[in-house]
N, C-alpha and C positions, 0 to 999 in steps of 0.2 A: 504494500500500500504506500502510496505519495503523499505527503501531506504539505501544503500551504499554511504554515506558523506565522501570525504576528503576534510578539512578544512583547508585554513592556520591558524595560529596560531604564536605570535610573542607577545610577553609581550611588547615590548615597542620599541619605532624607533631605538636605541642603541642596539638593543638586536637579535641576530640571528633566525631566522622562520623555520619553518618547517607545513610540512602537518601531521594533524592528522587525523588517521580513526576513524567513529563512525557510530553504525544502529541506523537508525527511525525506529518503527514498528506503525501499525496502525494509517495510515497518511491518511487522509482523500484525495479525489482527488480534491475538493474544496476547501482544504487550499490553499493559499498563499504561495511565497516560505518562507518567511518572518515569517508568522505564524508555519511551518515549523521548522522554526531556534527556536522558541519561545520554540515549544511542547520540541527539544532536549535541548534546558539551561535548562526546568525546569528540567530534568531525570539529566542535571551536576548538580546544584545543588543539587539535591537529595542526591546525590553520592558523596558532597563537595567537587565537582572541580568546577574551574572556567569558569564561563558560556563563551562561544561568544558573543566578542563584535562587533557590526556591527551599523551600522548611519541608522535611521529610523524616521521620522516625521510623515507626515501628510496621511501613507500610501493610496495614491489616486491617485498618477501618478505627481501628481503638484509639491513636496519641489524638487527631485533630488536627495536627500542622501541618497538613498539605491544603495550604488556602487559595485556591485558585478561581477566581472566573473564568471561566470556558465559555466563549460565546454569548457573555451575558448571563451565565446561569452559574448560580456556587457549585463546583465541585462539577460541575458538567451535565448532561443530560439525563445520566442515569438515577433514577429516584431511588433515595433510599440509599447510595450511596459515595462515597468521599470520594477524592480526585483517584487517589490510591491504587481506588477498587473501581475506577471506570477499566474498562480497557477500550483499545482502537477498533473494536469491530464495532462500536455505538458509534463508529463515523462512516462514511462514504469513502471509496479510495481518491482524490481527490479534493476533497473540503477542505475549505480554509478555514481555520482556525484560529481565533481570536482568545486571547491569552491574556488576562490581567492582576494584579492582585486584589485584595480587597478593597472596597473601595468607602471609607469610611473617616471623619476625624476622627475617631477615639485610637483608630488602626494606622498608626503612620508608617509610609511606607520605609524600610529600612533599607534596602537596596533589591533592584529588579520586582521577581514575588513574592520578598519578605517582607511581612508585616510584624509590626510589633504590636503584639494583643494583650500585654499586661496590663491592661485594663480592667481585662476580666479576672486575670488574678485579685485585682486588689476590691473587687465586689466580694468576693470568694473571703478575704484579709476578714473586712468590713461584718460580716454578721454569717457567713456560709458555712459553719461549725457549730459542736453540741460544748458549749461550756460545764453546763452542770454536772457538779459533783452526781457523779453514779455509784460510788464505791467500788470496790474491787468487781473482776472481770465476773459476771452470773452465768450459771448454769445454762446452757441455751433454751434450756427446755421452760426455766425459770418468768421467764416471762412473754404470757402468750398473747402471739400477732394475727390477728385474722388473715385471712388468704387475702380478701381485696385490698387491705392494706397493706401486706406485702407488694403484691402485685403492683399495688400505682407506684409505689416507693421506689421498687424496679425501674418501673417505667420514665421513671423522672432521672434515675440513676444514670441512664442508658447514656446522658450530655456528654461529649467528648471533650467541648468548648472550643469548637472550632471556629466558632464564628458567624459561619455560616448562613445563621436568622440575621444575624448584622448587614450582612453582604447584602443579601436581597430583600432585605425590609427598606422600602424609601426613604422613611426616617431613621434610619439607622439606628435603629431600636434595639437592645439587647434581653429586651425583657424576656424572649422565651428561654434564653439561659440563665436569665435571673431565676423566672418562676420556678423553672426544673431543677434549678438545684435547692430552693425554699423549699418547695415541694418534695424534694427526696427525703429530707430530714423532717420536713412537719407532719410527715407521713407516719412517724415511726412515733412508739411511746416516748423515747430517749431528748425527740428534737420539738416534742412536744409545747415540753414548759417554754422554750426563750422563742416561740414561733413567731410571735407577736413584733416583739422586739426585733428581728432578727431581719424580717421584711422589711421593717423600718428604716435600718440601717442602711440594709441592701439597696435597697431602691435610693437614699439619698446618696452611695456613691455611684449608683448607675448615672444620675442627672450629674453629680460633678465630673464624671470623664466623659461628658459630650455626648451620650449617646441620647438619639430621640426618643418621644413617646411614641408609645403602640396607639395605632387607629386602628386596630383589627383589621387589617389589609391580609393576613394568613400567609403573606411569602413566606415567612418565618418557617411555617410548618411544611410548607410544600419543600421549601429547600434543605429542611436538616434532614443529614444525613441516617438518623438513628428517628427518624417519623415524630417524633415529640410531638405529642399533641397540644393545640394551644390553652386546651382546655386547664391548663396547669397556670396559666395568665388569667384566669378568669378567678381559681383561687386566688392566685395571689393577690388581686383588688379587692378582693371581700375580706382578706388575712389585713392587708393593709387601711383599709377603713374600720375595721374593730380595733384596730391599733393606734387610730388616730383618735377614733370617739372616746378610746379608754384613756388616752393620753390626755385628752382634754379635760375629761372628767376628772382625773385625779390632780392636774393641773391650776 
């Protein structure tokens, strides 16, 4: 397969960007897009230019650092999942291919498709943990979890924090990775007690690193890669409004 790449391209966050064009030839339809990007560095460096640089870990769907727009779309065409786990037969032999990184203030870009997203580390800092004394580690059996609350807990768990609802939310909203991870812990007896507080928190350092408010536009959901449903955003508004009434109240 042949492919028509434009890349961004930006030596450094200070430093002006632009798209560069470049062909892949004989691209397997089993590669990765990832492995992909690999076969065209080695042909730059071949050629002593400077490879693309792009965030890549544990290529398996799990780290979240492969942030790429493909085409306008996070992570690419494939629903459900990361750049990682696309591979090249979701292309045409021939397509051109538009290639960016994320596109966001909160996400500056770092160089070429690196984005810097600790941002959402520091939402995560802000209130995303269980403080309360638990005492020593309990029996497992010790304290029982009903099935559906496993299961949404799971489901909220699933965040890899890619980014991803960032990317293709218009307002560059981070809230469906805020709610999923409130939601993972407010799910459980443990994350129970400080839930309250904890939204609170979360959600005032989401508004201080820049990211928009959600208008329930749903890219969010259509583009994460792990399906997260929005409906973890709709707790979290109703977690955060009894946090405010009670705040006031005791106020």
């Amino acid at each position: 397969m042949k492919f028509t790449l434009h890349v961004w391209r930006q030596r450094g966050p200070e430093e002006a960007g632009q798209m560069v064009t470049y062909t892949v030839d004989a691209i397997s339809p089993d590669m990765s897009f990832l492995e992909m990007l690999d076969i065209l560095n080695e042909d730059l460096i071949k050629k002593g230019e400077e490879p693309i640089a792009f965030d890549h870990d544990c290529r398996e769907g799990i780290c979240g650092s492969c942030d790429m727009m493909i085409n306008g779309l996070a992570h690419g065409p494939e629903r459900g999942a990361t750049t990682c786990q696309l591979h090249m037969r979701s292309f045409h032999d021939g397509d051109e291919l538009f290639v960016e990184p994320w596109r966001a203030g909160a996400f500056p870009v770092v160089k070429d498709l690196v984005c810097n997203r600790s941002a959402l580390d520091r939402i995560i800092q802000a209130g995303g943990f269980i403080s309360v004394d638990t005492g020593g580690t309990p029996d497992g059996n010790c304290l029982p979890i009903s099935k559906p609350q496993v299961e949404r807990a799971l489901d909220a768990s699933a965040c890899i924090g890619c980014g991803a609802c960032v990317a293709a939310c218009p307002n560059a909203s981070a809230m469906l990775f805020l709610s999923a991870k409130a939601g993972h812990l407010g799910s459980l007896p443990q994350g129970e007690v400080e839930q309250q507080d904890r939204v609170r928190k979360m959600v005032a350092q989401h508004d201080r690193e820049g990211f928009g408010h959600c208008t329930n536009i749903n890219e969010c959901e259509a583009a994460c890669p792990k399906e997260i449903s929005t409906e973890f955003i709709a707790q979290l508004n109703r977690d955060y409004i009894c946090s405010a009434v009670r705040s006031a109240v005791k106020g």
